[in-house]
C-alpha positions, -999 to +999 in steps of 0.1 A: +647+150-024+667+181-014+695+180-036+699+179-076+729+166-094+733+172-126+763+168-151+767+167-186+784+134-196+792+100-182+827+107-180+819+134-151+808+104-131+840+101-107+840+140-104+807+144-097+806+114-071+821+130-044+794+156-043+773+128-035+792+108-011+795+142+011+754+144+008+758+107+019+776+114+046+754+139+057+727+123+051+709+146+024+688+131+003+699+137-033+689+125-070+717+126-101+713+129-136+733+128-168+720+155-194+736+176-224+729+211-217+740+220-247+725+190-271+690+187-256+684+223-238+648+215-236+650+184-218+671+199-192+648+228-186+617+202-181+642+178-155+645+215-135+611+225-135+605+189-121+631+187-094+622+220-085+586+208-084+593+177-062+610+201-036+650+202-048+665+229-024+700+229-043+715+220-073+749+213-079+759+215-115+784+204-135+785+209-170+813+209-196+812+214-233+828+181-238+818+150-242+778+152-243+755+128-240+725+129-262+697+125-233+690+122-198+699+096-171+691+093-137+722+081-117+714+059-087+743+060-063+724+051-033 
């Protein structure tokens, strides 16, 4: 995986699609997740420390303090 998507609630989903479908189109390799910065900080810290891990080379964020989710999801949009 290169890239890391991460948002912080379902309703980002449309938003945050087109990041992917230009990583598509590229042909990036790219893994998205769901997750509440603000309602589990903790969690998001050990998702980062993992993608980082695994060999993520960018993350594209996109967080908001609406609408939270109270965990993690991985979003499979391949």
């Amino acid at each position: 995986m290169k890239v890391a998507i991460f948002f912080g609630s379902q309703s980002d989903t449309d938003k945050m699609r087109g990041a992917a479908n230009c990583l598509r189109e590229f042909g990036i390799e790219f893994e998205a997740y769901v997750l509440s910065a603000h309602r589990v900080p903790e969690k998001l810290e050990e998702v980062l420390a993992d993608v980082e891990k695994r060999g993520a080379e960018v993350i594209i964020a996109g967080f908001r303090n609406v609408g939270s989710t109270n965990s993690c999801n991985k979003i499979s949009w391949n």
